[in-house]
GUVOTOR-151091 format. One line per 5 residues: number of its first residue (from 0); for each residue x, y negated, z of C-alpha. Coordinates in steps of 0.001 Angstrom, whole numbers, plus 500000, padded with zeros to 6 digits. Last residue first. Layout:
N
NUM) X:Y:Z; ...
This chain:
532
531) 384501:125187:779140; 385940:127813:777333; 383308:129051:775184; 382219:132896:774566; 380089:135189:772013
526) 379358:138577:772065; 376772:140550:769553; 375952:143930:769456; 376539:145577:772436; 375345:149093:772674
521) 372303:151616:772986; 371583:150984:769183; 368137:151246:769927; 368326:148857:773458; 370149:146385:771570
516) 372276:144185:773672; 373138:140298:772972; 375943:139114:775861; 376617:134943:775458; 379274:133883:777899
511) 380422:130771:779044; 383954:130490:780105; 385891:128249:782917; 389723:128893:783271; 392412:128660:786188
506) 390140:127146:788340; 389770:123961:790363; 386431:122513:790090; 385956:120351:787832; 382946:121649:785726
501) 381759:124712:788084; 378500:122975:788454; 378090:122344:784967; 377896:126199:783722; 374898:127134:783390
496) 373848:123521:781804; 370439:124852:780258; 371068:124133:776717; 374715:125460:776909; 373662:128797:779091
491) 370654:129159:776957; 372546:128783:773359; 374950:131530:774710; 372393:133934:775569; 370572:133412:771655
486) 373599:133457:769826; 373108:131885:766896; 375045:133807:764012; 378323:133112:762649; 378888:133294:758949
481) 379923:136803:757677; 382756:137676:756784; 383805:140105:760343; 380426:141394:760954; 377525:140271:762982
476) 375327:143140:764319; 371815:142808:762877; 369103:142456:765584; 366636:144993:765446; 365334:144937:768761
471) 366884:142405:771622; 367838:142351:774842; 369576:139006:776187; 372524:138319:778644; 373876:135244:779981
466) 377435:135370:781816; 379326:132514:783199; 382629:133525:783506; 385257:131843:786210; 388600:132713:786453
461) 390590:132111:789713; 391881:135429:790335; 387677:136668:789542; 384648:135129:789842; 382195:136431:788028
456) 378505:134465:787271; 375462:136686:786121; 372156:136157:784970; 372011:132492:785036; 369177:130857:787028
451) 367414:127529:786070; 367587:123942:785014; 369259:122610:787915; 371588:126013:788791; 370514:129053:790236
446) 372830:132229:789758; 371197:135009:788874; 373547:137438:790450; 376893:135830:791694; 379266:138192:791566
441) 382622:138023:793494; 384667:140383:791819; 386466:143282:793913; 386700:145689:790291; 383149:147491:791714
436) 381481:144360:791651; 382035:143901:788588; 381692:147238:787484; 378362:147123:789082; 376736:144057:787902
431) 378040:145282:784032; 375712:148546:784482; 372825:146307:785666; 372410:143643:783522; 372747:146557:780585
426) 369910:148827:782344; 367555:145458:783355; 366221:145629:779410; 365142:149157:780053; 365085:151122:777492
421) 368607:152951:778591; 366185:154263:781722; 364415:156030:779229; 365377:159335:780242; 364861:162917:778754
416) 367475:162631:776201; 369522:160387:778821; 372464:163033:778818; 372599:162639:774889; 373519:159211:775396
411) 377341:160141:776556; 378264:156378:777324; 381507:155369:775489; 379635:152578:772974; 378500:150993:776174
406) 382662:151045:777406; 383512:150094:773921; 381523:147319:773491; 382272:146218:777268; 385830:146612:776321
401) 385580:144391:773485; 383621:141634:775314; 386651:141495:778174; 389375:141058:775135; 387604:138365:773852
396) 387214:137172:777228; 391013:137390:778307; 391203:134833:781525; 393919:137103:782467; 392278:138775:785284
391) 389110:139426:783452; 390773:141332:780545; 392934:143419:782795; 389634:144514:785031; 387762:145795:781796
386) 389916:148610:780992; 390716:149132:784322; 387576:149618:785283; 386812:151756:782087; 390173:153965:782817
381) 388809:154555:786636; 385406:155798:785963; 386316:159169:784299; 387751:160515:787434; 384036:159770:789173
376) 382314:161699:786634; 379947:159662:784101; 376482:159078:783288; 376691:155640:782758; 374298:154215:785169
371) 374895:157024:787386; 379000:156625:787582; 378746:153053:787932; 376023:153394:790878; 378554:155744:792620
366) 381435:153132:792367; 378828:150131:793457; 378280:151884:796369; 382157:152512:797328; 383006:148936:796258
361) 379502:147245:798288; 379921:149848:801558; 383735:148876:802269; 383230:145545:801767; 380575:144630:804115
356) 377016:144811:805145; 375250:144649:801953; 372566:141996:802219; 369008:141511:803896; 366948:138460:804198
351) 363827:139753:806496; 360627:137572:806233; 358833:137731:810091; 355038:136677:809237; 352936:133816:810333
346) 352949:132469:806800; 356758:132646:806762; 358817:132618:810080; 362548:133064:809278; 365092:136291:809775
341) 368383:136065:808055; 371390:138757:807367; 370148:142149:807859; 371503:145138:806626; 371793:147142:802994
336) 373396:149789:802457; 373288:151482:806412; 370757:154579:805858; 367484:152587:807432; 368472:149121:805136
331) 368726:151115:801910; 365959:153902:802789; 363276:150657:803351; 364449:149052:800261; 364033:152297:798008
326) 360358:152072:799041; 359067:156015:799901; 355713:156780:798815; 354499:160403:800220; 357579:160667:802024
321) 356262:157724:804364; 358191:154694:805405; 359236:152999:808472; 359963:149375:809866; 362194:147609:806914
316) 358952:147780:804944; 356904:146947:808005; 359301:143788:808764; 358475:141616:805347; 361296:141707:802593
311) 363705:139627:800707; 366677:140919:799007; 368952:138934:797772; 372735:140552:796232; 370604:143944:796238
306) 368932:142077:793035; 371158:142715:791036; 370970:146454:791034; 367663:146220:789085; 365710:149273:789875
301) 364440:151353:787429; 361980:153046:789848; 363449:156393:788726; 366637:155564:788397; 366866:153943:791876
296) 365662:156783:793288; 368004:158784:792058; 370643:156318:793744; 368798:157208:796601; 368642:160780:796238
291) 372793:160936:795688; 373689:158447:798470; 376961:160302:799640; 377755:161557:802490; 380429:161238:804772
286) 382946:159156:802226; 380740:156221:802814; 381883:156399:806382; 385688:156190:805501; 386265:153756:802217
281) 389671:152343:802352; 391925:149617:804463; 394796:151561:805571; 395984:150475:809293; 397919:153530:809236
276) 395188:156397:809266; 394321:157157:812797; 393314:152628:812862; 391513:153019:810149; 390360:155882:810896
271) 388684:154762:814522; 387664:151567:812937; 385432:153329:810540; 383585:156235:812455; 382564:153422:814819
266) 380965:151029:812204; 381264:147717:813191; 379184:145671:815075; 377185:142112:814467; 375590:140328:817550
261) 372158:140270:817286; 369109:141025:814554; 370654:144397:813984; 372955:143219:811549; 375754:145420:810354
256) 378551:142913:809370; 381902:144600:810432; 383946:147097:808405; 385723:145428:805406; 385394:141864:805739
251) 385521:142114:809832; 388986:143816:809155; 390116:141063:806461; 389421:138128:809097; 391188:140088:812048
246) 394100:140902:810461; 395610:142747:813024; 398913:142055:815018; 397582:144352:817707; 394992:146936:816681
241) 395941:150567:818276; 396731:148069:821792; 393750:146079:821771; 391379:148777:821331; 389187:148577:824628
236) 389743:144929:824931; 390015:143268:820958; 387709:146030:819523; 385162:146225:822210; 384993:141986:821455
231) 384387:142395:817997; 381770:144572:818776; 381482:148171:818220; 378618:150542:817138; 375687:151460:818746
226) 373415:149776:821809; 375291:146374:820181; 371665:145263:818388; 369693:146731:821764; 368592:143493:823167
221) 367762:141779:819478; 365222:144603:819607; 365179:145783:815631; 365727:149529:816136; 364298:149703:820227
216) 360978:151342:819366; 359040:152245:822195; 357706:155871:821673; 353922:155395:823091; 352613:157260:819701
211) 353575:160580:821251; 351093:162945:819367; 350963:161042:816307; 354645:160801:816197; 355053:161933:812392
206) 352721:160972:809795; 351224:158237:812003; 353580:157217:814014; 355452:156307:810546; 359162:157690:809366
201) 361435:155946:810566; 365082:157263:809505; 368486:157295:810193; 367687:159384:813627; 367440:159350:817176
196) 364647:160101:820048; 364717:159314:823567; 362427:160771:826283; 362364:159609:830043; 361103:161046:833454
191) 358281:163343:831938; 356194:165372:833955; 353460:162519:835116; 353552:161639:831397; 352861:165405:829775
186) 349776:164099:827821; 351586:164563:824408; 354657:165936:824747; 353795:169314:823381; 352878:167339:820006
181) 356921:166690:819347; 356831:170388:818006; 353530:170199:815815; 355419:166924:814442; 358134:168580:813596
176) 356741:171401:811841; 354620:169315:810198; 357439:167276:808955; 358985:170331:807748; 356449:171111:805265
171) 356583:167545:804204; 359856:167826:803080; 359006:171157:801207; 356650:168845:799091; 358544:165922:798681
166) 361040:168165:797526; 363735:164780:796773; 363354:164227:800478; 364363:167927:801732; 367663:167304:803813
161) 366187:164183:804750; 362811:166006:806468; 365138:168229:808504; 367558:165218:809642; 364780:162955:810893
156) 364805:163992:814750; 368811:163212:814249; 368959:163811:818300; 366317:164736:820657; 366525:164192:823816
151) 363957:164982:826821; 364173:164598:830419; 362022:166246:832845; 360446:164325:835867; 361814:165748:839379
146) 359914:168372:841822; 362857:170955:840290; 360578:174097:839922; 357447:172405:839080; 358963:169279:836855
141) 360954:172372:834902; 358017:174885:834715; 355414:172606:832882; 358392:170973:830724; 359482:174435:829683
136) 355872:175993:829049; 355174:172749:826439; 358520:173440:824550; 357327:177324:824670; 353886:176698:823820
131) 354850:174197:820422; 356894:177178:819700; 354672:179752:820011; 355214:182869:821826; 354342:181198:825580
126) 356076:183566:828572; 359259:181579:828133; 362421:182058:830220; 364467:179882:832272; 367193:179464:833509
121) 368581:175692:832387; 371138:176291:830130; 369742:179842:829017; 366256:177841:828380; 367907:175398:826629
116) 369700:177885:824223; 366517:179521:823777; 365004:176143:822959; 367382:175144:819856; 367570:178426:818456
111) 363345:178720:818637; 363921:175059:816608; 366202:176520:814143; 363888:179372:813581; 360910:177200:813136
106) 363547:175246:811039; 364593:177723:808424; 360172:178896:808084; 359379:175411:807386; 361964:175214:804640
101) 365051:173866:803395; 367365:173452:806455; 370501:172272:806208; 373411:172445:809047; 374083:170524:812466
96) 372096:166858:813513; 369443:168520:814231; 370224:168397:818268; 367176:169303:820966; 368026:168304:824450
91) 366265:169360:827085; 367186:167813:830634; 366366:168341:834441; 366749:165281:836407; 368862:164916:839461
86) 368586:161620:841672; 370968:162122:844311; 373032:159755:841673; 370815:156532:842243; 372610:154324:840255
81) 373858:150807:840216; 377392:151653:841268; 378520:153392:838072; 376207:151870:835677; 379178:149340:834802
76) 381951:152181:834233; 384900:152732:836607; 383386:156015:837865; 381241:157257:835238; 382301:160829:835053
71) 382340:161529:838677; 378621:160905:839177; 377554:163631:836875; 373693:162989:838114; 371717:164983:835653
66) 370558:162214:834395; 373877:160560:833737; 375376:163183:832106; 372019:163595:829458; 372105:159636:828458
61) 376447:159673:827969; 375475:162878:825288; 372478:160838:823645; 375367:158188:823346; 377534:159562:822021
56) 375360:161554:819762; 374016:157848:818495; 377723:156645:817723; 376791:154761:814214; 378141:157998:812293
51) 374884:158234:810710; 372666:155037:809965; 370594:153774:813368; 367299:154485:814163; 366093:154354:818026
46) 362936:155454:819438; 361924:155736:823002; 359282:156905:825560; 360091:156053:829682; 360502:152302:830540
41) 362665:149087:832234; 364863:151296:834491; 366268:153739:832097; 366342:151453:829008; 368244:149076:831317
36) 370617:151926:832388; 371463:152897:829260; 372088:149724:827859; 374780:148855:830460; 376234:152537:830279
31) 377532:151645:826822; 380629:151170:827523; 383116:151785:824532; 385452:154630:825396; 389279:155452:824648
26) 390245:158828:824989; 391686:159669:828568; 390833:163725:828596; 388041:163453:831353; 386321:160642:830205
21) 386288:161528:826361; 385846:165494:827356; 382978:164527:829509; 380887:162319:827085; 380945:164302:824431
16) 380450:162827:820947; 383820:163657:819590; 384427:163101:815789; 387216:160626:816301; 387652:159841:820025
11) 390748:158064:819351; 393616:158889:822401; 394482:155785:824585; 397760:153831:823790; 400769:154996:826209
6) 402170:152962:829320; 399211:153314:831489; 399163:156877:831049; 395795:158378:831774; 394559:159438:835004
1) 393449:162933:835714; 390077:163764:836985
């Protein structure tokens, strides 16, 4: 095996997930042979979900060398000396990570793909026609041939049923298909050394793993938080000398922060193109894919984007869902949007805090949820961001209310013919939340003071807005000579004291905002402010 130059950086391993080419070739590599051995001495069935580009290949990939004994490869690492490498187990390995399939009858060929190319691998040759038979056939002949237990891997289990989960119909389909695969397990223990699934998603034992309901799930063991992902401290040893000089604090702001109830990690994909792309701070994994039936989702369940600044939820919802009646909370924290922050004891049940995990995920989610909520392309976004951005920066709110008139006034209604999501008095809360958030605000939603909660609070180059906003039918629109009329969200900020906790504290400007929508006119139709 050659032997890297000491005097020259390690190679970045972006996009590889084999474990032989990284060793052999000198990239740099994370060592996660300490987890795999304890999962390999401590049991046999497991689960693990983890959002994509989280390093779960990898590591599938690192699982399969080391079974089948590839001492040389691990030399140096921590399993390396704690193994028994005249131990050599036969392995299967079934991948759905690669291409769409949008049908039963796509992925029973898929799958047949998937085991002929095993059987080639490891010489065999199935008598049994069916699939289920074949997968079955292969274990049967593998322990009988070899004398060892067989080891299974499956990575992205989930990806069939996700590329199908707005059909719910079609995605169920292909959960059958899966689950009348995974059913040749069942009963095989004295033939099987060690099984490990992956994927994004959980769906329930039920629907899915009925006939391998052992599977141990390792997604919320504190001992398995760092089994994906880097730490802080892989960054400052393994990459110490692609990051020297960097800004630590702003790096952990933008990448760091996913919560697995231990140590926080980073997002692989991310730190290796930040680093391959100058040091640039920008959105990389969100790039990958897009949440497109999520943010559906959203639409449909009028969900009130708000609220992802505190969510509160019990463990089974974060645990697995069904396609049947999927929670939009459940998909957030399985696909990486949302992870957690705080776990207390409530009425003898874990309560989950979650949050977004960092920077990069709130500005490119809140991007896409702009574009939904108003219907727009992503090029037209960036001339209403700006338009409302200048305003905020200079402490401009009469400038700030115009833009949101026009921006509401700029919204292409006729593409919510069919929808009534404009009727819904959380639409307008919603919209601003996210260009807000999307302009690098802080934004405070419902923000609790003595005598209540505020709806929003922005915090922005030292400004400060205070932001109450009503829904009302029918209300005339004030014009130029006419006398003033009450405004309902400014007379609750004032009567309620909104604002008094930001009284005298250093700021370049203090306002209190009163926002009055109509939900037939589709539009702002009243706006009035106080500097404070």
């Amino acid at each position: 095996m050659p032997t890297p130059d000491p005097s020259r950086p390690r190679k970045l391993p972006i996009g590889l997930q084999n474990l032989r080419e990284i060793i052999t070739d000198g990239y740099c590599y994370v060592d996660k042979t300490p987890h795999a051995l304890a999962l390999a001495e401590a049991g046999k069935y497991y689960f693990l979900s983890r959002p994509r580009r989280f390093g779960k290949s990898l590591f599938l990939d690192t699982l399969k060398e080391l079974f089948e004994g590839n001492e040389p490869l691990f030399r140096g690492l921590y399993v390396h000396d704690r193994w028994d490498w005249s131990q050599r187990h036969p392995v299967i390995r079934l991948d759905f990570s690669a291409g769409i399939l949008e049908n039963r009858e796509q992925l029973d060929r898929h799958i047949h793909e998937l085991l002929r190319f095993n059987q080639r691998q490891l010489g065999l040759n199935c008598e049994a026609t069916s699939l289920t038979g074949c997968f079955a056939e292969m274990i049967e002949r593998l322990h009988a041939e070899t004398g060892q237990g067989v080891v299974i891997l499956v990575d992205e289990y989930d990806k069939p049923i996700l590329d199908n989960i707005d059909h719910p119909e079609r995605a169920a389909e292909v959960r059958e298909g899966l689950k009348n695969l995974y059913s040749a397990m069942k009963g095989r223990d004295a033939e099987l050394r060690f099984v490990f699934m992956t994927g994004v998603t959980k769906f329930s034992k039920v629907s899915l793993f009925s006939g391998i309901n052992q599977l141990q799930d390792l997604t919320l063991d504190p001992r398995c938080a760092t089994l994906c992902g880097y730490t802080q401290h892989d960054l400052e040893t393994v990459f110490a000398d692609h990051l020297a000089g960097v800004d630590w604090d702003e790096l952990r702001r933008w990448y760091n922060g996913y919560g697995f109830l231990g140590e926080p990690v980073y997002n692989p994909f991310d730190i290796l193109l930040f680093i391959s792309q100058g040091r640039t701070y920008r959105n990389y994994w969100f790039e990958t894919g897009s949440p497109s039936f999520l943010i559906k989702l959203f639409q449909q369940r009028r969900y009130f984007l708000p609220d992802l600044e505190s969510v509160e939820t019990s463990e089974e919802i974060l645990d697995s869902f069904d396609i049947e009646r999927i929670d939009p909370v459940t998909l957030l924290f399985q696909t990486g949007y949302l992870t957690i922050n705080q776990v207390e004891q409530r009425f003898g049940q874990l309560l989950f805090r979650l949050r977004i995990p960092n920077q990069e995920v709130r500005l490119a989610l809140m991007n896409h949820l702009v574009d939904a909520w108003t219907d727009r392309l992503p090029s037209e976004r960036m001339p209403w961001q700006l338009a409302i951005h200048e305003p905020l920066i200079r402490g401009d709110v009469a400038g700030l209310i115009a833009a949101i008139k026009r921006l509401f006034a700029g919204i292409p209604w006729r593409n919510f013919t069919y929808s009534d999501l404009p009727e819904y008095e959380g639409y307008y809360a919603s919209v601003l939340y996210a260009f807000f958030v999307s302009l690098n605000a802080e934004v405070i939603a419902e923000d609790i003071s003595h005598h209540g909660q505020v709806d929003l609070t922005v915090k922005l180059e030292g400004y400060v807005y205070v932001i109450e906003i009503k829904v009302e039918r029918g209300r005339p629109s004030p014009t130029p000579d006419q006398e003033p009329v009450d405004n309902p969200a400014l007379a609750q900020i004032q009567a309620r004291g909104y604002s008094a906790k930001y009284r005298g504290l250093p700021s370049r400007g203090l306002f209190e905002v009163g926002l009055v929508f109509d939900p037939d006119a589709r539009n702002l139709i009243q706006g009035d402010w106080v500097a404070v």
